[in-house]
C-alpha positions in Angstrom: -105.0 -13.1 -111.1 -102.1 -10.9 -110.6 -100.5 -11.5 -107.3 -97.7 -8.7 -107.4 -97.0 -5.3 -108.3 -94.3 -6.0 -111.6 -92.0 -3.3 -112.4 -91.7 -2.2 -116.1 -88.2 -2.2 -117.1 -87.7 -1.4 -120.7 -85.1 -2.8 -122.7 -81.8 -1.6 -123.0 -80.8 0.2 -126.0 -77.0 -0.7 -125.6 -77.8 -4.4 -124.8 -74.4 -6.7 -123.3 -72.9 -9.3 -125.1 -70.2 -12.4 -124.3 -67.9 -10.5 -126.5 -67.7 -7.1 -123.9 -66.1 -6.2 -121.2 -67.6 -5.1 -118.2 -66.1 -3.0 -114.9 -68.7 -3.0 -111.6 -68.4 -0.7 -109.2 -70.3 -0.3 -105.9 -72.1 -1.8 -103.2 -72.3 -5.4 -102.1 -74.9 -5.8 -104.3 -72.5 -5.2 -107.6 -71.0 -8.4 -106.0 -74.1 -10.5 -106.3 -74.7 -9.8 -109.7 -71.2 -9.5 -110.8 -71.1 -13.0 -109.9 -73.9 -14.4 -111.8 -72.2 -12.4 -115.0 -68.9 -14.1 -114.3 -70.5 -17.7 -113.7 -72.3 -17.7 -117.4 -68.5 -16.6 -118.2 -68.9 -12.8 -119.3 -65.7 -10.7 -118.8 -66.4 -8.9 -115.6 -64.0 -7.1 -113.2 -65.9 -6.9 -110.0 -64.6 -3.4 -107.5 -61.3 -3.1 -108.0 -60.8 -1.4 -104.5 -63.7 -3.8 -102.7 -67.0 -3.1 -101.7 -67.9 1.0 -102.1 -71.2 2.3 -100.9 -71.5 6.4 -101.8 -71.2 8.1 -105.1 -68.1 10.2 -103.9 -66.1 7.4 -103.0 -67.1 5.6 -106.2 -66.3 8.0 -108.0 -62.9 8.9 -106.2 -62.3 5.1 -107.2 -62.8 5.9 -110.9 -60.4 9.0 -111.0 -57.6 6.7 -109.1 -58.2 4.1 -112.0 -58.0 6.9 -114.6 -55.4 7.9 -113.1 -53.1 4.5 -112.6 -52.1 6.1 -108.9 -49.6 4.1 -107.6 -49.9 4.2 -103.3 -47.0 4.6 -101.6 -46.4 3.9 -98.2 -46.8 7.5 -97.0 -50.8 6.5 -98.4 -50.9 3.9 -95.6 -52.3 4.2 -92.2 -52.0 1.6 -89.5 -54.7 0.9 -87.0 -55.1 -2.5 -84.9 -51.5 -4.0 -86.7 -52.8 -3.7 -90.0 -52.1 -1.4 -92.8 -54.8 0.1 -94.8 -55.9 3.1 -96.5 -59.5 4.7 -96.3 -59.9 4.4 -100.0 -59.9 0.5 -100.0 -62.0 -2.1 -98.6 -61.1 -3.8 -95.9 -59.5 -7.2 -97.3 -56.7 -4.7 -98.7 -55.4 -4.0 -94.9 -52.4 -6.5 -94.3 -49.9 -7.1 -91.1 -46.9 -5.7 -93.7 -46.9 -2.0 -95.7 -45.6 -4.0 -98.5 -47.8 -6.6 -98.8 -50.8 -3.9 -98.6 -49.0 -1.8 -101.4 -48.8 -4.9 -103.5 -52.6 -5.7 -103.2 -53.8 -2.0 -104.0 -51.2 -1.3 -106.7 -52.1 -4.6 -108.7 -55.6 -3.6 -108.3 -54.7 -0.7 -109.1 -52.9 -1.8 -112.3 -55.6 -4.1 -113.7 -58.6 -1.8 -113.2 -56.9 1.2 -115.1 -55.9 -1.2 -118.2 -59.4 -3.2 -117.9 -61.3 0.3 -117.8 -59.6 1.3 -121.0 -60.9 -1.7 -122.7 -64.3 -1.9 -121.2 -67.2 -1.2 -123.1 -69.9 -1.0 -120.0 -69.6 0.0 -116.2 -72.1 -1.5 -113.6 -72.3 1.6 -111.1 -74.5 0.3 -108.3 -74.9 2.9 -105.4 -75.5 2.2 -101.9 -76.0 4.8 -99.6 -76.1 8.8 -99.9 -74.9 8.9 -96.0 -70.9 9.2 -95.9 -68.3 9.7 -93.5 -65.8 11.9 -93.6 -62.7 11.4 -91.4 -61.8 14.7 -89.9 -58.0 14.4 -89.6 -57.8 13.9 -93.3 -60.7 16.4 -94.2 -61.6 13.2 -96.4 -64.6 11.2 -97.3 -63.7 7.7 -96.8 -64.6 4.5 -98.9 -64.4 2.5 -95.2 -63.7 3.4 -92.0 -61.8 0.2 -90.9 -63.0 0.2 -87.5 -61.8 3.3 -86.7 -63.9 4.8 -83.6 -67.0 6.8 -84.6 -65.6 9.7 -83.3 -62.9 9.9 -85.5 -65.8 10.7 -88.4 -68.4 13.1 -89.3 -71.3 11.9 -90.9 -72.4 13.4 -94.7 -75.3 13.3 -95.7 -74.2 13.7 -99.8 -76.7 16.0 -101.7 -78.3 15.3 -105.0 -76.9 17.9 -106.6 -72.9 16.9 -105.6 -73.7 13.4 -106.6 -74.8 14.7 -109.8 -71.9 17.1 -110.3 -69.5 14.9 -109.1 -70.5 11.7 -111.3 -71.2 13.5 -114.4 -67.5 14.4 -114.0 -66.3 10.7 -113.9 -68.5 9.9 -116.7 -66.8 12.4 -118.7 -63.1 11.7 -117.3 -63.8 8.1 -118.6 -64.8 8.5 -121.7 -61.7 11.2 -122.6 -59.9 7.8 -121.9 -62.7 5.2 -123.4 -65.2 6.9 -125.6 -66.9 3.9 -126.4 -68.4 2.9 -123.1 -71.9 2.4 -121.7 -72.8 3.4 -118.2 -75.8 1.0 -116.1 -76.8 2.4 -113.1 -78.5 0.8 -110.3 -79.4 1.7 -106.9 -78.9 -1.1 -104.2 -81.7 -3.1 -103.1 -79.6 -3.5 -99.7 -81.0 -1.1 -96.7 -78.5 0.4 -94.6 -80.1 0.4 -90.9 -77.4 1.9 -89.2 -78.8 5.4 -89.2 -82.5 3.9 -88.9 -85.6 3.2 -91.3 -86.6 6.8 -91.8 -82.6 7.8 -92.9 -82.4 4.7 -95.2 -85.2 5.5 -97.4 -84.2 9.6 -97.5 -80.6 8.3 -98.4 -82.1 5.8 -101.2 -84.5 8.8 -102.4 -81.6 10.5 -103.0 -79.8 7.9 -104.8 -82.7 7.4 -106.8 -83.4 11.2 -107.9 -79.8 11.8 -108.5 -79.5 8.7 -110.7 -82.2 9.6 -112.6 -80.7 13.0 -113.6 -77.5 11.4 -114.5 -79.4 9.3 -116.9 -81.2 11.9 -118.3 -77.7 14.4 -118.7 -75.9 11.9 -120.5 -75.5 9.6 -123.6 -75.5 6.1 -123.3 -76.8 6.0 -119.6 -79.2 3.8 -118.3 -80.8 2.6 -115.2 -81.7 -1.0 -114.5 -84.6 -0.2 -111.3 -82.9 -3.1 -108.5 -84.3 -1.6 -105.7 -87.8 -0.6 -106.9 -87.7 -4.7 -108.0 -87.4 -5.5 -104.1 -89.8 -3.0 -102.9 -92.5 -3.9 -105.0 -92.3 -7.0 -106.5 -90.3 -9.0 -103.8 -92.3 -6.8 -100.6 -91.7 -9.9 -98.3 -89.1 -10.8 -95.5 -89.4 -14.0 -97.3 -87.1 -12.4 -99.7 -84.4 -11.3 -97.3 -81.5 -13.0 -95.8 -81.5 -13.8 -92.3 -79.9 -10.5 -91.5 -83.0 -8.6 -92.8 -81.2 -6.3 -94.3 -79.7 -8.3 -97.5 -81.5 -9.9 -100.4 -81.9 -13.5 -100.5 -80.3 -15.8 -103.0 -83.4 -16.3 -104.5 -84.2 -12.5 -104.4 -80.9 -11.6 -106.0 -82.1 -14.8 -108.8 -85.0 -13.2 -109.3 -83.9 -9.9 -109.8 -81.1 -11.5 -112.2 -83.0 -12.7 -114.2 -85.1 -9.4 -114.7 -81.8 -8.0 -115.4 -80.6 -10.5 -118.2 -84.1 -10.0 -120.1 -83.3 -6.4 -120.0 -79.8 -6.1 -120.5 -78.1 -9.0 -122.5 -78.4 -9.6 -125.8 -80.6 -12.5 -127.3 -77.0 -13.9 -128.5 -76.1 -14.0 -125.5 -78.9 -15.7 -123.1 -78.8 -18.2 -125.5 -75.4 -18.6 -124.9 -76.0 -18.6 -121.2 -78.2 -21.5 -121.4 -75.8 -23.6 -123.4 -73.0 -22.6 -120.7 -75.4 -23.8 -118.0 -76.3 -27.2 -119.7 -72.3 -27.4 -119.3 -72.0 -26.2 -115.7 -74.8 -28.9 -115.0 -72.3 -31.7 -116.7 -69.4 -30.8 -114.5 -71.2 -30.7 -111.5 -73.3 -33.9 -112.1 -72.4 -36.3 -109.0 -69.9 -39.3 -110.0 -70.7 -42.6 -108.4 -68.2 -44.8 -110.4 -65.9 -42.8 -111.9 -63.8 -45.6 -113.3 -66.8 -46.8 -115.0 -67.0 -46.6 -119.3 -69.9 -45.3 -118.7 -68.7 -41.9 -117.5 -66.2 -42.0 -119.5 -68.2 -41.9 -122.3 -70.1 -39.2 -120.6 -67.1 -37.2 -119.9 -66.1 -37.7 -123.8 -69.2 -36.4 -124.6 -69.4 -33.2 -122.3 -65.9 -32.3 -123.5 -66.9 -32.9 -127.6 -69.8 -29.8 -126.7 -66.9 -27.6 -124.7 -65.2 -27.8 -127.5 -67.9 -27.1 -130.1 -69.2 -23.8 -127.6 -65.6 -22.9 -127.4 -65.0 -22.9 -131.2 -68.3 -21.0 -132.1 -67.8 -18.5 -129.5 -63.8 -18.2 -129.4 -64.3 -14.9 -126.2 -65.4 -17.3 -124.3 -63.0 -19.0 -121.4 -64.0 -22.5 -120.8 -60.5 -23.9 -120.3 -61.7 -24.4 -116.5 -64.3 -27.0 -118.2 -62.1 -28.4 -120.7 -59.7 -29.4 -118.5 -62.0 -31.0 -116.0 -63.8 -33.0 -118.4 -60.3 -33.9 -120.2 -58.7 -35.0 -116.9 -61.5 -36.2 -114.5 
């Protein structure tokens, strides 16, 4: 008896590897997953200007990092006694224009050289509804508390998003011809605007995504959202905001997106790394005991061995735990 609608998700042509490197871009959602990628110790730079939610701003992202713009304190606005700028998330803003400069321009730094290098971008979308502050004329990444007032709301069009993507794509590769693109639509819904305004904004998303795909080599789509509307159609599967995936949601859809996307290589790699994660979270009740120390011995010996078959791989974290516990 089948219990759920399952979504068919093809596999990836250009499947990911231990050995790549991989820049994610977007919503909170590029978070959750960025994290898994990053615990099973794949090389993964996760938004390099925070948490972005609408194509424009991601994609204004992408031609700063092409780019290597350095902000300058005449970038900086000040609101509340912190200094920000509407291109940035949040966790950016700081008490001094210095110390804000510092944490955008090393950002800044490490996402240009790590986008030259990559060889896939994670581009997860959020919404299709923007904001636009009207003294700037400019669509910003994050408002920053700034009154409502202040903005106008966008409501981006399939066509710009297309346009205006298709752009970065090829702006990248002039700098990186070698990359893949995934694209994913967040499972997140953005209730701000109501029910009915969240699913026209994901629709959007969806249809322009879709064309993107379809206008340009190496693109691919990994369906996140569809996964949560029609396999996971329960709150049970929702934080206790309502709004968010679970933890076992975002499992679940993880591990949809490692059967479709990583390489047999690596998975089995994953499992090895989690037999070691396991090891060095196991519970100690006497550590002075030759018993653990043997077991610590042990753990190390098959660090070691994982860390000389697969030299990309950084396990010095583990090493030195199991070496000095």
């Amino acid at each position: 008896m089948q219990l759920q609608t399952e979504t068919e998700i093809k596999p990836f042509a250009e499947k990911i590897s231990h050995a790549d490197k991989i820049l994610m871009l977007g919503s909170c959602f590029t978070n959750s997953i960025g994290e898994r990628l990053q615990h099973a110790k794949f090389d993964v730079y996760i938004n390099p200007f925070g948490v972005i939610y609408n194509p424009f701003s991601i994609t204004n992202s992408i031609q700063l990092l092409i780019a290597n713009t350095k902000i300058t304190e005449s970038d900086l606005l000040q609101n509340n006694g912190l200094y920000y700028n509407f291109d940035y998330h949040t966790s950016f803003s700081a008490i001094t224009k210095q110390s804000a400069l510092d944490k955008m321009n090393e950002a800044n730094q490490q996402g240009s050289e790590f986008l030259k290098k990559a060889t896939h971008i994670i581009i997860t979308f959020g919404s299709a509804i923007s904001y636009k502050y009207k003294k700037h004329n400019k669509i910003v990444a994050n408002c920053h508390k700034i009154p409502a007032c202040e903005f106008e709301k966008i409501n981006l069009k399939i066509d710009n998003i297309v346009e205006t993507v298709n752009t970065a794509i090829k702006n990248i590769r002039n700098i990186n011809n070698d990359i893949n693109f995934i694209f994913t639509v967040s499972p997140v819904r953005h209730l701000g605007d109501g029910t009915h305004e969240n699913q026209l904004s994901k629709s959007r998303l969806l249809i322009a995504t879709d064309e993107i795909c379809r206008s340009n080599s190496r693109c691919q789509y990994f369906p996140a959202y569809e996964i949560m509307m029609d396999e996971l159609r329960d709150y049970r599967f929702y934080a206790d905001d309502m709004l968010h995936p679970s933890n076992l949601a975002i499992n679940y859809i993880w591990t949809k997106f490692s059967v479709a996307a990583i390489n047999a290589e690596s998975l089995k790699i994953i499992n090895e790394i989690k037999k070691i994660l396991a090891a060095k979270s196991h519970k100690v009740f006497n550590p002075d005991s030759d018993e653990h120390r043997k077991f610590l011995k042990a753990c190390f010996e098959k660090t070691v061995q994982l860390q000389t078959k697969y030299p990309f791989l950084n396990l010095t974290e583990e090493l030195e735990y199991f070496s000095s516990s």
